[in-house]
C-alpha positions in Angstrom: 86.8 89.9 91.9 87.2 91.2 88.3 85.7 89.8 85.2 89.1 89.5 83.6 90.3 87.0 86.1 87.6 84.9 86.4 89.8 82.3 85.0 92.6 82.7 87.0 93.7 79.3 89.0 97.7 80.2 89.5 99.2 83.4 90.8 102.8 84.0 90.1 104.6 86.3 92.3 108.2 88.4 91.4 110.7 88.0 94.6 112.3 91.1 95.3 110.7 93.9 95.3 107.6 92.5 95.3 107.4 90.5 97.9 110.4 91.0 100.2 112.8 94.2 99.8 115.9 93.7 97.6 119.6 95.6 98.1 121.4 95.5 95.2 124.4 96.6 97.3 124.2 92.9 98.7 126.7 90.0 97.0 125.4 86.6 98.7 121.8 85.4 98.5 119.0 87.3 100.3 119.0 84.1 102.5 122.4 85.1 104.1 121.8 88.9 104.6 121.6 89.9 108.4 118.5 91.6 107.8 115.4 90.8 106.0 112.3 92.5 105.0 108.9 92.0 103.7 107.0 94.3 101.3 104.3 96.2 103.6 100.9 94.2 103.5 102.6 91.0 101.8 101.4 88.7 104.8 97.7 89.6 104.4 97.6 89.4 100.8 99.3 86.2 101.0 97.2 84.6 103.2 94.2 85.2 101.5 95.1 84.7 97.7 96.6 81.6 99.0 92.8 80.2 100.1 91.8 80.8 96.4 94.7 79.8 94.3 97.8 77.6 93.3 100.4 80.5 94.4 104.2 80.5 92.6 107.4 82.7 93.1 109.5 83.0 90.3 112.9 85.3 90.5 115.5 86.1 88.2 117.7 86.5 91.3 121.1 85.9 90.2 123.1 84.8 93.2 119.7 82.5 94.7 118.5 79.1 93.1 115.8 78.0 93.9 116.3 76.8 97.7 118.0 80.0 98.3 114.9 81.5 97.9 112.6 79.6 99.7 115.2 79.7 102.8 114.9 83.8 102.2 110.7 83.5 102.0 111.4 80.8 105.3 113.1 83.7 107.4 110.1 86.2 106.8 107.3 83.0 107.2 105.7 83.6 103.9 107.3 80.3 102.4 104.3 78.4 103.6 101.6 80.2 101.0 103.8 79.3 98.2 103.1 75.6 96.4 106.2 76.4 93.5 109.0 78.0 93.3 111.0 79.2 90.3 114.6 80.5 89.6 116.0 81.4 86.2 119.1 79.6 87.8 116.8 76.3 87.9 114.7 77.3 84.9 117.8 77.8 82.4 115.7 80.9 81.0 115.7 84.1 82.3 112.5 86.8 82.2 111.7 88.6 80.4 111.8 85.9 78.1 108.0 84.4 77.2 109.5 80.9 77.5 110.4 82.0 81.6 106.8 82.4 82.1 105.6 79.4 79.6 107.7 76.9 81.2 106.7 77.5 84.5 102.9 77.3 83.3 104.0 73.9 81.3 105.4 72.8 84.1 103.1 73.2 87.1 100.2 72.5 84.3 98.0 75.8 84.0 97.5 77.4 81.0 99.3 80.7 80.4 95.4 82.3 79.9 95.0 80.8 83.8 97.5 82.5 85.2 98.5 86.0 86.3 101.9 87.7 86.9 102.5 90.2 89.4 105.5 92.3 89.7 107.5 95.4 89.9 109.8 95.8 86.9 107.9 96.5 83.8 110.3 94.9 81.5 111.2 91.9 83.3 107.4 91.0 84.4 105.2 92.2 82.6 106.1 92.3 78.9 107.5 89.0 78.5 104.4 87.6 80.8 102.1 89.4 78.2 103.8 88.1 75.1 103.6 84.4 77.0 99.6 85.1 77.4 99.4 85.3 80.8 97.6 88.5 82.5 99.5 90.6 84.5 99.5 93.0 87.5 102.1 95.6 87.5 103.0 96.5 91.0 104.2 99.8 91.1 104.9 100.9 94.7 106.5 104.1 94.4 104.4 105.7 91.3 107.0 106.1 89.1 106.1 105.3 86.2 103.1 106.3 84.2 103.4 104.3 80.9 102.6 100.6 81.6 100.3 100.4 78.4 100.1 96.8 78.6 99.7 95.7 82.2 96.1 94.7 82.7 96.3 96.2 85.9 98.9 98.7 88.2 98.8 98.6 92.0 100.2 100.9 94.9 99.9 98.6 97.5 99.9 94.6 97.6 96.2 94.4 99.4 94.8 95.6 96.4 95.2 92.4 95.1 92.7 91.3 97.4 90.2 93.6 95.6 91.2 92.6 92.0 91.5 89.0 92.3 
């Protein structure tokens, strides 16, 4: 584990894109799509973050409230690792607003300092996670972008989570 999230007692996922693959092409909630599909290494990662901390999805999504969600995470059997679950539907606030991330923290009961963010969009995750005070892990599958000068940390690949935290 690294120094810098000693602290850490909740881990907040994104949705798509992070955990299971998004189509932007797609109209009705991921929930409804014939086919589904999970980020490569999500299920190990899951399982073992889940055996050290509170674990939370939160999702902009704008066609899926929160149960929409959780039936998508349901069809891929990753649901289970999850204690909360968080839409900007259900919220009223969308990221990357710092009140997304610090009512989710207010509401669960963890500090924004105890808490890391993980995600793929730069703007939508990390900045307004950063200016909230949580730490953040910018997951960055593809290498595409080079200038994330304010994510604590970039990953490749999901189980290097296992590494970092």
């Amino acid at each position: 584990m690294n120094d810098r999230f000693l602290d850490i007692k909740l881990v907040i996922f994104d949705w798509g894109n992070t955990l299971m693959r998004d189509d932007p092409q797609q109209q009705e909630p991921m929930y409804m799509w014939d086919k589904v599909e999970l980020i490569p290494e999500a299920i190990e990662t899951l399982e073992y973050l889940s055996k050290k901390y509170l674990m939370c999805v939160a999702t902009n999504a704008g066609v899926s409230d929160t149960q929409a969600m959780i039936k998508a995470l349901e069809r891929v059997n990753i649901a289970r690792y999850f204690q909360y679950f968080f839409s900007s539907i259900d919220l009223g606030v969308n990221k990357p607003l710092p009140a997304f991330f610090e009512k989710i923290c207010h509401e669960i009961g963890i500090l924004p300092s105890q808490t890391v963010m993980i995600g793929n969009s730069y703007e939508k995750d990390i900045i307004g996670a950063k200016q909230a005070g949580l730490y953040t892990i910018f997951f960055d599958e593809w290498g595409k972008t080079n200038l994330n000068p304010n994510a604590d940390r970039v990953i490749h690949h999901l189980n290097e989570l296992m590494r970092l935290l």
